[in-house]
N, C-alpha and C positions, 0 to 999 in steps of 0.2 A: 549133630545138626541134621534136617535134612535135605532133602536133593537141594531146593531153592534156595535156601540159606548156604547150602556148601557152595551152588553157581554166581551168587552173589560176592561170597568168599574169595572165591579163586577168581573173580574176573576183577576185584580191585587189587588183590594183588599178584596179579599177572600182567598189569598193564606195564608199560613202558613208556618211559617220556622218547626216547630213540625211536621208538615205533610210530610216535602221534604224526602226520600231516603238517604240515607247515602251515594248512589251512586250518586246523582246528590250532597249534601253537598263538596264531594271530589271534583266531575269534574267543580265544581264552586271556588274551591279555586285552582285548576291547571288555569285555564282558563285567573283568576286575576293575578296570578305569571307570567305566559306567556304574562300577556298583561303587566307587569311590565318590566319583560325582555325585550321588542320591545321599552317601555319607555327608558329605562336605554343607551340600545344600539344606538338609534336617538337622545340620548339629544343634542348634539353638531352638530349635521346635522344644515344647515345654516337653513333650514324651523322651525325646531324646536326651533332656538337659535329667529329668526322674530315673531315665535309666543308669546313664554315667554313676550318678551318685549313690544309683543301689549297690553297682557293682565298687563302687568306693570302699564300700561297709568290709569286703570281701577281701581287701590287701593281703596279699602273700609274693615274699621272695624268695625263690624267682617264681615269677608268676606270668600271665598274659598281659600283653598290651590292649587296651581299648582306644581304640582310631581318635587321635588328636591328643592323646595325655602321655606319658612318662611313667607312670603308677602301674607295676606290677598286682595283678588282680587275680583270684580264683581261673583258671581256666574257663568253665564253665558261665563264669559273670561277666566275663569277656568277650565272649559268644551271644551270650544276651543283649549286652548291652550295645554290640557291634552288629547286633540282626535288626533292633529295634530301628535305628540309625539307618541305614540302608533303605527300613522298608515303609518310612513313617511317611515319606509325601505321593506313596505308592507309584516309583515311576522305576522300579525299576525291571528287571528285563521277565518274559511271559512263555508260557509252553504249554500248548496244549493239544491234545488229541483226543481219548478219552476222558480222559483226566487233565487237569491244568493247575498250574500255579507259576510261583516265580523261585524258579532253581537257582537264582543268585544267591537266594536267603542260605544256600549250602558254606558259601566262602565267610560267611562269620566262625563258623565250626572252624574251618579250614583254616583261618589264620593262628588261631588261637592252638590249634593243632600242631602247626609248623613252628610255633614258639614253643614247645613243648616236644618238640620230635624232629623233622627232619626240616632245615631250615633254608635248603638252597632251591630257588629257583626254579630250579627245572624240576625238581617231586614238587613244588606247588601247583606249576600249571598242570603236572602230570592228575593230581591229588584234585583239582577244580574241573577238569575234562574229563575224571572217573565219576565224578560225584554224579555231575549235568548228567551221564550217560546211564546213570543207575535211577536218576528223580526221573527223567525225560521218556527213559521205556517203561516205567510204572505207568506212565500216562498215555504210551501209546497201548496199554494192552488190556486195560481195565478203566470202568467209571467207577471209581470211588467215591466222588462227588457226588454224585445220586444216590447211591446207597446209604448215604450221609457221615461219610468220612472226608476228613478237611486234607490241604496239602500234607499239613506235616509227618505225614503215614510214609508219603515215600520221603520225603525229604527227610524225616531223622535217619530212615533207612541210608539216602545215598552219604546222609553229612559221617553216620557213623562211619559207613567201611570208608571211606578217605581219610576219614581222621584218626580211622586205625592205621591205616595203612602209613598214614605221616609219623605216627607213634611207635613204630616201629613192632605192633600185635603180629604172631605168629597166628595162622590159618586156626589153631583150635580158637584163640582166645578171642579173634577177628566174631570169629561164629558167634562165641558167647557174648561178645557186644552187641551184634544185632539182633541177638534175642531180647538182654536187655534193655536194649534200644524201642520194640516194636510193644513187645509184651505191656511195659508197665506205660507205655505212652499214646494212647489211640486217642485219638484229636475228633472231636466230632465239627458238622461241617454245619452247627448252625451259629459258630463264629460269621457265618457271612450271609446270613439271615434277618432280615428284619431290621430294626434301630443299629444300623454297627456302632461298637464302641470301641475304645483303644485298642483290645485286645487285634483287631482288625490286623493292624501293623504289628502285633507284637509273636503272634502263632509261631511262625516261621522262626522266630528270635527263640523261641520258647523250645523249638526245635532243634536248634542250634547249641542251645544251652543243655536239655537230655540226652542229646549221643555225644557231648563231650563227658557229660558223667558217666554213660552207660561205658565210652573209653578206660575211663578212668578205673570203672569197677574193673572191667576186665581184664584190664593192667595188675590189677590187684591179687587178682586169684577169683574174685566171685563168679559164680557161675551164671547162667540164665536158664530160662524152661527150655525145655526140651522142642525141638520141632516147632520153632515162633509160626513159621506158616503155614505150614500142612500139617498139624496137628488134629489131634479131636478139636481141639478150642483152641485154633491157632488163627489167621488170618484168613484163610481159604474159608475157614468154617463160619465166618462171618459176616466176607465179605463177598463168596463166590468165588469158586477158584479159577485163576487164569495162572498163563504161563511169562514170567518175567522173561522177557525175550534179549537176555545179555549172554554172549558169546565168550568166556574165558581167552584171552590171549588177541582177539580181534580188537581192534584199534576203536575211541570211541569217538563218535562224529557231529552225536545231534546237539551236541552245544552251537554247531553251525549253526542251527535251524530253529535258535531260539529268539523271539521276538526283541526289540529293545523300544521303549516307549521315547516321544516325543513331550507327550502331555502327561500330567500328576493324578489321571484318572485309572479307573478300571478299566484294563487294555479293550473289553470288549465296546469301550466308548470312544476308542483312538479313532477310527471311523466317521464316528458322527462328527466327531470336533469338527474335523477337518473340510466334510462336508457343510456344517454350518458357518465354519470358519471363509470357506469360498463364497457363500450364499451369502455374506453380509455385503459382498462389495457389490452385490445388484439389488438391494432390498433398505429400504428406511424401516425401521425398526417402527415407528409410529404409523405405519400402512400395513403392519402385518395382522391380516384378519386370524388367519391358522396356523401352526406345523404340522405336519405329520413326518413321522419317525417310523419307516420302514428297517427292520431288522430281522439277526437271525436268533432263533430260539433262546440261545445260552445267553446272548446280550438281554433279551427280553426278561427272562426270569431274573436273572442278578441284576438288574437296571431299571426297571421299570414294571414289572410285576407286585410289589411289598407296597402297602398305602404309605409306609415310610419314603419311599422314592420320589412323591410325587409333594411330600412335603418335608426334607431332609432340614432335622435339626442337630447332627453334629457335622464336623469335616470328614469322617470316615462313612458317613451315609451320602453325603452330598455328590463323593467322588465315584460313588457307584451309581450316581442316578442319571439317567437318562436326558426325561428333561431337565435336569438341574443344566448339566455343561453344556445343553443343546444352545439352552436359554443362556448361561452365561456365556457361551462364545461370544453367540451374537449380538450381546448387548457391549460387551467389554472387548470385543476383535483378538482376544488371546485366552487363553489356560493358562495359569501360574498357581504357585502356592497360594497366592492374594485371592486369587479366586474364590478360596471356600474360609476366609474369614469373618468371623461373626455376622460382620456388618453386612455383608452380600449375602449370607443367607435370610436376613431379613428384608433386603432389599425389596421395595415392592414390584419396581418394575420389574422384575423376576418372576416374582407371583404370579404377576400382572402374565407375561408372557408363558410361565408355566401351565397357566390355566387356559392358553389358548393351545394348546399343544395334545398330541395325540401319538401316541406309541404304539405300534402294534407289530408283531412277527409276521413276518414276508415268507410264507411256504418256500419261496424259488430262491432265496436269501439261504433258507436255512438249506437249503441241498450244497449249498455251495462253501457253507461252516463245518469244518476248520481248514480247508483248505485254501479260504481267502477268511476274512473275516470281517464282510461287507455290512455295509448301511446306505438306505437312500434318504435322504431331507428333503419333502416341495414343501417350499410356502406356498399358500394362497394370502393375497393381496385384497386390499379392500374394494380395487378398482377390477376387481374379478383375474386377474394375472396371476398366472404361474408362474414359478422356479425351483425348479429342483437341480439335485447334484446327487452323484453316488460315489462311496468310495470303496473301493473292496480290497485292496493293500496298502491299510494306513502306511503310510514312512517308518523302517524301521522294521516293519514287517519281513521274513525270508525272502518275500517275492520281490521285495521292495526297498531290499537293506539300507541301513545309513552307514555310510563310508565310516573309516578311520579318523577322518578330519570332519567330521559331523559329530561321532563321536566325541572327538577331542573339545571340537566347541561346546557340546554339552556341557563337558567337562567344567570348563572354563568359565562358561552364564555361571553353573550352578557353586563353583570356587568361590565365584569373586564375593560374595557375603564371608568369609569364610578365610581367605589368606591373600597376599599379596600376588599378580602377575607371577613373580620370579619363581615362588612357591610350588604356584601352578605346574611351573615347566620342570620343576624338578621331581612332582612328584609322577609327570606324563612320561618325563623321561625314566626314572626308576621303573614305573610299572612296563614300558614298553621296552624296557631293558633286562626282562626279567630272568628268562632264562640266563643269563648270565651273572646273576647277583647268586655272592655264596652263602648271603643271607637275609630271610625276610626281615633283617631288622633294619633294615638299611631303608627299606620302603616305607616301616612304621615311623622313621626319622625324617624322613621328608614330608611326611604329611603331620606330623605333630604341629599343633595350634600353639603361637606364642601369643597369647593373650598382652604381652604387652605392646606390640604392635596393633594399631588401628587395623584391621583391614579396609583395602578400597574399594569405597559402594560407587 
């Protein structure tokens, strides 16, 4: 293998859970809860209800759990069908520096991993704080995204060595996973281009699914190419070489430092909601002559640059547009899943209001991304009147965190379609108990769906 692939190697497994912070222990059991919450609330979404069933086809015992069933499945279809889930109302948690995506999409690998390998607790969180630390410094040290490579480049990276390392791979075979892992899987990045279609929420799932195989092979004996990223034709050679800036044996941290959303949009629109969302308690919606939509560069391009954004015909384009949610704050006083169902994106007052509205990237905005991730909203009025708002650490944000008990209510909104109250608290209490469970199957048991109970809407 070489140098990179061997520091990759040796820094997942040289980690220790004895080692971690009691501040990344916590922000690793929020992180699981929130990505349990975005499971819970998309289980009945139609993408969700298609994946379940693919991974259906797949039955094997013993095999992986997929979040809410009993049915032993493929490893690998478990992973899929558990990232799809997670990531189908796009809400859940955001990282970005150079590069960006949502490192949660790693803990679908990771569970499916631990039912398959090491299954207590404390190698889980140890196994979901290596992953974050390995997807999160791909992003602070390269633009991949510009280059037109999509997340799942680091993320099959970070999903693979945790779920080697749960599987219990030895350093050589560890390597020949994330050869197999990167080589046969390069994800291009115009998944987030143009008209999005399902695929939007499914990448990361799809990625989840790949380095459970690329585990699987290397468990096996198969080998991988030589040198996946400093090779002649390796990643470097593709993509520009930089230096993966992970420390063997050093503790990992920037799962702290990873965003959690509030709203079901593209993070870099958490921002505006919120500004819009302030701006309607001074503003009649039938007085409003303009918007204008100050931003910074990245939100500009994925939000409001593509003629799709400015007339969004599915729910995976809608949630990346700009003025879509500016427009549907204000006319609806909230973001929810409802928000981007059929009927409102035909909505006319939408139109109506999209077409008076104006977007454009704020130079002094963009000096200030990614280190805030700011937006300003002024109306103008018909009666010649101003109001504007800015926000630069939506909720949730590092700067800006959402508690434990914010978290937890997330949890909760997004449960209640989904299980009973008591449900709830069993499955806050398993995941916030975690380090002490001798096994993740105990937490697959308390979130398992009894369909023959009504849930309370």
């Amino acid at each position: 293998m070489d140098a990179t692939t061997g520091r990759l190697v040796d820094y997942a497994l040289q980690a220790r859970y004895e080692d971690l912070p009691a501040s990344v222990v916590e922000a690793t059991k929020l992180r699981l809860i929130d990505t349990l919450a975005c499971v819970a609330g998309a289980y009945s979404q139609p993408l969700s209800v298609a994946a379940r069933d693919l991974a259906a086809r797949y039955t094997m015992n013993p095999g992986a759990t997929v979040l809410g069933g009993t049915r032993g499945v493929a490893p690998e279809m478990a992973a899929f069908a558990n990232g799809v889930m997670l990531r189908v109302l796009d809400l859940s948690d955001m990282y970005r520096v150079k590069s960006g995506g949502h490192p949660s999409d790693v803990i679908a690998a990771l569970l499916a991993a631990a039912e398959m390998g090491a299954r207590d607790g404390r190698s889980f969180i140890a196994a979901i704080a290596v992953a974050y630390e390995i997807y999160c410094s791909c992003c602070d040290a390269i633009d991949l995204n510009s280059a037109g490579w999509d997340q799942p480049v680091y993320g099959i990276v970070a999903a693979t060595a945790a779920a080697g390392r749960l599987m219990g791979l030895d350093r050589e075979r560890l390597g020949h996973a994330i050869a197999l892992a990167i080589v046969p899987n390069m994800a291009l990045y115009q998944t987030r281009h143009g008209e999005l279609s399902s695929w939007k929420g499914c990448a990361g799932a799809n990625a989840s699914r790949n380095a459970l195989f690329a585990v699987s092979l290397a468990r096996s004996g198969f080998t991988g190419p030589e040198a996946p990223i400093e090779g002649k034709h390796g990643l470097w050679d593709i993509a520009g070489r930089f230096d993966w800036p992970l420390e063997p044996g050093r503790p990992p941290n920037r799962i702290e430092r990873t965003h959690i959303k509030c709203f079901p949009v593209c993070y870099h629109g958490q921002s505006a909601v919120w500004a819009a969302l302030a701006l309607r308690q001074r503003v009649r919606i039938e007085d409003v002559e303009s918007i204008e939509v100050r931003t910074h560069r990245t939100a500009f391009n994925l939000m409001a640059s593509s003629p799709s954004r400015w007339a969004p015909a599915t729910h995976e384009t809608a949630d990346h547009s700009l003025p879509y949610v500016v427009a549907r704050a204000l006319l609806d006083g909230r973001i929810t899943e409802a928000s981007f169902a059929e009927s409102r994106l035909r909505d006319p007052r939408m139109a109506a209001l999209m077409a008076r509205t104006k977007v454009m990237e704020d130079p002094d905005l963009t000096a200030h991304f990614p280190e805030s991730s700011p937006c300003r909203v002024l109306i103008r009025m018909t009666s010649g009147a101003e109001v504007s708002d800015e926000v630069r650490y939506p909720k949730g944000h590092e700067s800006r965190p959402m508690s434990a008990s914010e978290v937890h209510e997330k949890f909760r909104q997004l449960f209640d379609g989904y299980g009973e109250r008591r449900q709830a608290d069993n499955v806050l209490a398993a995941a916030g108990n975690l380090e002490r469970l001798e096994d993740i199957g105990e937490l697959f048991a308390q979130f398992r769906r009894d369909d023959t109970n009504k849930p309370r809407r």
